[in-house]
C-alpha positions in Angstrom: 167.9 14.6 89.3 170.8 16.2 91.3 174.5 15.0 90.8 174.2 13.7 94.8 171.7 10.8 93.4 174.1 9.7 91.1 175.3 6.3 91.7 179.4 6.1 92.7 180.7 5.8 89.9 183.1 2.3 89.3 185.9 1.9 87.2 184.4 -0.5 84.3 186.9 -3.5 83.0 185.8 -5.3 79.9 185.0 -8.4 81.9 183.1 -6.5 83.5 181.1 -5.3 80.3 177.5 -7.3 78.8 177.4 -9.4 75.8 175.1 -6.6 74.3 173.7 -3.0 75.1 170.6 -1.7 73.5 171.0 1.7 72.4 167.3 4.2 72.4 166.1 5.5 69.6 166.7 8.9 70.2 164.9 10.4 67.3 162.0 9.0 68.4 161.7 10.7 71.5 162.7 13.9 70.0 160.6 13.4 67.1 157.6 13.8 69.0 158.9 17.3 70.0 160.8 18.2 67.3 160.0 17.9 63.6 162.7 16.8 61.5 163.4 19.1 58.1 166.3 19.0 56.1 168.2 22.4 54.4 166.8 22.0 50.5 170.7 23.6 49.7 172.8 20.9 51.4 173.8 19.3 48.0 175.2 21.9 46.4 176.9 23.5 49.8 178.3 20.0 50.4 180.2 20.3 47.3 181.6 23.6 47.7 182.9 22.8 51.2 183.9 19.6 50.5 185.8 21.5 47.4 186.9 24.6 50.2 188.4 21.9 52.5 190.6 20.4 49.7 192.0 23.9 49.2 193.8 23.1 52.6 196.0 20.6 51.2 195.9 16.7 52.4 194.2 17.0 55.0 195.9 19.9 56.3 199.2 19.5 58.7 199.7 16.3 59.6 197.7 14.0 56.4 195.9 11.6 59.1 192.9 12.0 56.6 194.7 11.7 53.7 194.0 9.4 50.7 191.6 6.3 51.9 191.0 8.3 55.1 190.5 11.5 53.8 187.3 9.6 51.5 186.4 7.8 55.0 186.5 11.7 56.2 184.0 12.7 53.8 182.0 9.4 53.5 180.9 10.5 57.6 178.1 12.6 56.3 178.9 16.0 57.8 177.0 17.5 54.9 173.9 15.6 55.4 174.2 16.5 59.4 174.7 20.1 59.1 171.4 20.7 57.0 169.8 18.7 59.4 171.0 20.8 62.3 170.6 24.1 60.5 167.6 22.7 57.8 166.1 26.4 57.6 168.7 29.3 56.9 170.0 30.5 53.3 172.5 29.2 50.6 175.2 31.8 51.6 174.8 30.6 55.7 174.6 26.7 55.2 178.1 27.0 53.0 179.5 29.2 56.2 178.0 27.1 58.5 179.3 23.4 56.8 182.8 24.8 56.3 182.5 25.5 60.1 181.4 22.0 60.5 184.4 20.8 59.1 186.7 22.6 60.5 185.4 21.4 64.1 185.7 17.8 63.3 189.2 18.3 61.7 190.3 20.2 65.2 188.9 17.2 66.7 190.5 14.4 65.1 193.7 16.4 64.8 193.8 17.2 69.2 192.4 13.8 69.6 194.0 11.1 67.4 196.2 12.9 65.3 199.6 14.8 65.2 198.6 17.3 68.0 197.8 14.3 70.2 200.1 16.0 73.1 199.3 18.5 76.0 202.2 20.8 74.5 200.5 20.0 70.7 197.3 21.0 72.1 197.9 24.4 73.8 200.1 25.6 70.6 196.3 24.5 68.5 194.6 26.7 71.0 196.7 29.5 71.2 197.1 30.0 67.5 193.6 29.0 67.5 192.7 32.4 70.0 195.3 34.9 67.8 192.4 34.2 64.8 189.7 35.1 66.8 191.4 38.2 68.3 193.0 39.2 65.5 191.0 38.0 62.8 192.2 40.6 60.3 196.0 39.1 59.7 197.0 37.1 57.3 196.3 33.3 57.6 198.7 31.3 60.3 200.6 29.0 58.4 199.0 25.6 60.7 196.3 25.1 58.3 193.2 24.4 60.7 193.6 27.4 62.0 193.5 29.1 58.7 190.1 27.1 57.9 189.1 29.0 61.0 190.5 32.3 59.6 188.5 31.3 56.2 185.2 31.2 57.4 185.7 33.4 60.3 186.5 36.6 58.5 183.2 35.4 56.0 180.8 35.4 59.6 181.9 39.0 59.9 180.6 40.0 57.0 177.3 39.7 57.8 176.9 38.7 60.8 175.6 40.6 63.8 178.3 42.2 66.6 176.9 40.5 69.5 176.6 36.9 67.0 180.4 37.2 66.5 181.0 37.8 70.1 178.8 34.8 70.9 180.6 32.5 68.9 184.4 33.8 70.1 183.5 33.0 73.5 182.0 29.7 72.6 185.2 28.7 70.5 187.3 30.0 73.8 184.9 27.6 76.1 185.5 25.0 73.6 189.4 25.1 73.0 189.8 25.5 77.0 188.0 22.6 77.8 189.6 20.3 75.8 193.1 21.9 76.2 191.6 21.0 79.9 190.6 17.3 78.8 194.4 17.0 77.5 195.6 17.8 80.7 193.3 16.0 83.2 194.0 12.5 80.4 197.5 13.3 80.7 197.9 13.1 84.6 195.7 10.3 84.4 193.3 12.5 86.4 189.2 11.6 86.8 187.4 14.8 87.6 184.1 14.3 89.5 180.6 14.0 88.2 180.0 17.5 88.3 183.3 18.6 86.9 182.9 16.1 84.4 179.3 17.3 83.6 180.2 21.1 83.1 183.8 20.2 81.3 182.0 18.1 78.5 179.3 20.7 77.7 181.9 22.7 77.0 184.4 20.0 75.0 180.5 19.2 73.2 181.4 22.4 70.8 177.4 22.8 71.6 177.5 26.4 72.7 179.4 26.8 69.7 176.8 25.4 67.2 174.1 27.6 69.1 176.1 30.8 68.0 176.1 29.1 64.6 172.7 28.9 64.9 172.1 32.3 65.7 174.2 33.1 62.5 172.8 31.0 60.3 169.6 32.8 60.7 170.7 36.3 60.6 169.9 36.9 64.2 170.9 39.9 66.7 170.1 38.3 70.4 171.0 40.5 73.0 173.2 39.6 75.6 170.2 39.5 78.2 168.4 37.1 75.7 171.5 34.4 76.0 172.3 34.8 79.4 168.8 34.8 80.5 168.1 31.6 83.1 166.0 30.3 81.1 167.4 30.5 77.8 170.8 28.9 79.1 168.4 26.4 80.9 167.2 25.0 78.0 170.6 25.3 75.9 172.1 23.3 78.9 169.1 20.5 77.8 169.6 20.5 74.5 173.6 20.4 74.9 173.1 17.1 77.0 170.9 15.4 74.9 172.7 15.8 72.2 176.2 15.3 73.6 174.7 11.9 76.2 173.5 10.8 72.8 176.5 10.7 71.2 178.1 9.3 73.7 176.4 6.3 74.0 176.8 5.6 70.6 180.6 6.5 70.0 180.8 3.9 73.7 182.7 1.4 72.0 185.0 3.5 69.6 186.1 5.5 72.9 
């Protein structure tokens, strides 16, 4: 369906609102698709990131997870998720990969809800945010999720491929602009159009982030032909929206 179909889109009040909403299963359509495995490591990889995040302090800068919150943090069951998203790579990736899993969630809540809950908050988060990337080889910045970033950066490197790494810096740029982006239009009070919202929340997703991860955790070397390939982006544009409409529809009444 083209974005011209769409219905116009009305401002909804809460009178406005029904009594209830049924939510779909969405596993069970995907199921039929996609089998669901689980990574055999996640227990002990949940520990050690669980134990790598505490190494950060309470909860990092600004302590909006810390004591009761900071066990509501871990109680979400980013472990669990991440070897369900990434059920078949190694030990050494799934720990890489879960300490990148919480590290996006803490940039989240931190841009979102927490002490960087400013345009001027968010744009120092990205910029110190794009120095890691670019300069991954100095010493950890001193604003602590970007030195989670700078953690498990540098250990990608290691062994992962040139054209991986590259991959997942441009995702993270895509990412941090779009919500830097989001700050700005929520700011100004400003409602972009269907099709600006459409292309602005695959990008504030983090999806084309997790695919780098992806291509990471599995020790992969995809050219850049492979990625950018009409098809290939195609189907990561599908999977990106059913997994951010998804969410969405079940985070409805939080946001």
């Amino acid at each position: 369906m083209s974005t011209s179909q769409l219905p116009t889109p009305q401002l909804i009040t809460s009178a406005t609102l029904p009594s209830q909403i049924l939510l779909p299963n969405v596993l069970e359509y995907t199921s039929k698709v996609f089998g669901l495995e689980i990574n055999p490591h996640h227990l002990q990889a949940e520990v050690e990131s669980y134990e790598w995040f505490d190494t950060f302090g309470e909860y990092l800068d600004y302590r909006i997870h810390a004591g009761a919150k900071r066990q509501k943090f871990f109680d979400a069951g980013f472990g669990l998720m991440t070897a369900l998203c990434y059920p078949q790579c190694d030990f050494p990736h799934l720990r890489v990969t879960m300490d990148f899993v919480l590290w996006l969630f803490s940039f989240d809540d931190l841009t979102d809800a927490g002490g960087l809950d400013s345009v001027q908050g968010m744009k120092r988060a990205v910029d110190v945010t794009t120095k890691v990337l670019r300069d991954p080889a100095s010493p950890p910045p001193k604003f602590k999720v970007a030195a989670m970033l700078h953690s498990y950066f540098n250990r990608m490197r290691q062994d992962g491929s040139e054209a991986t790494i590259r991959h997942f810096v441009d995702a993270v740029d895509f990412y941090t602009q779009a919500v830097y982006q989001q700050k700005v239009n929520r700011s100004a009070d400003r409602t972009p159009s269907i099709d600006e919202y459409i292309q602005l929340r695959r990008d504030t997703s983090a999806m084309k982030i997790a695919w780098a991860v992806l291509e990471y955790s599995l020790g992969m070397d995809l050219p850049d032909e492979v990625v950018n390939h009409p098809i290939v982006k195609e189907l990561a544009d599908a999977g990106n929206d059913i997994l951010t409409w998804a969410n969405d529809i079940y985070s409805f009444p939080v946001n």
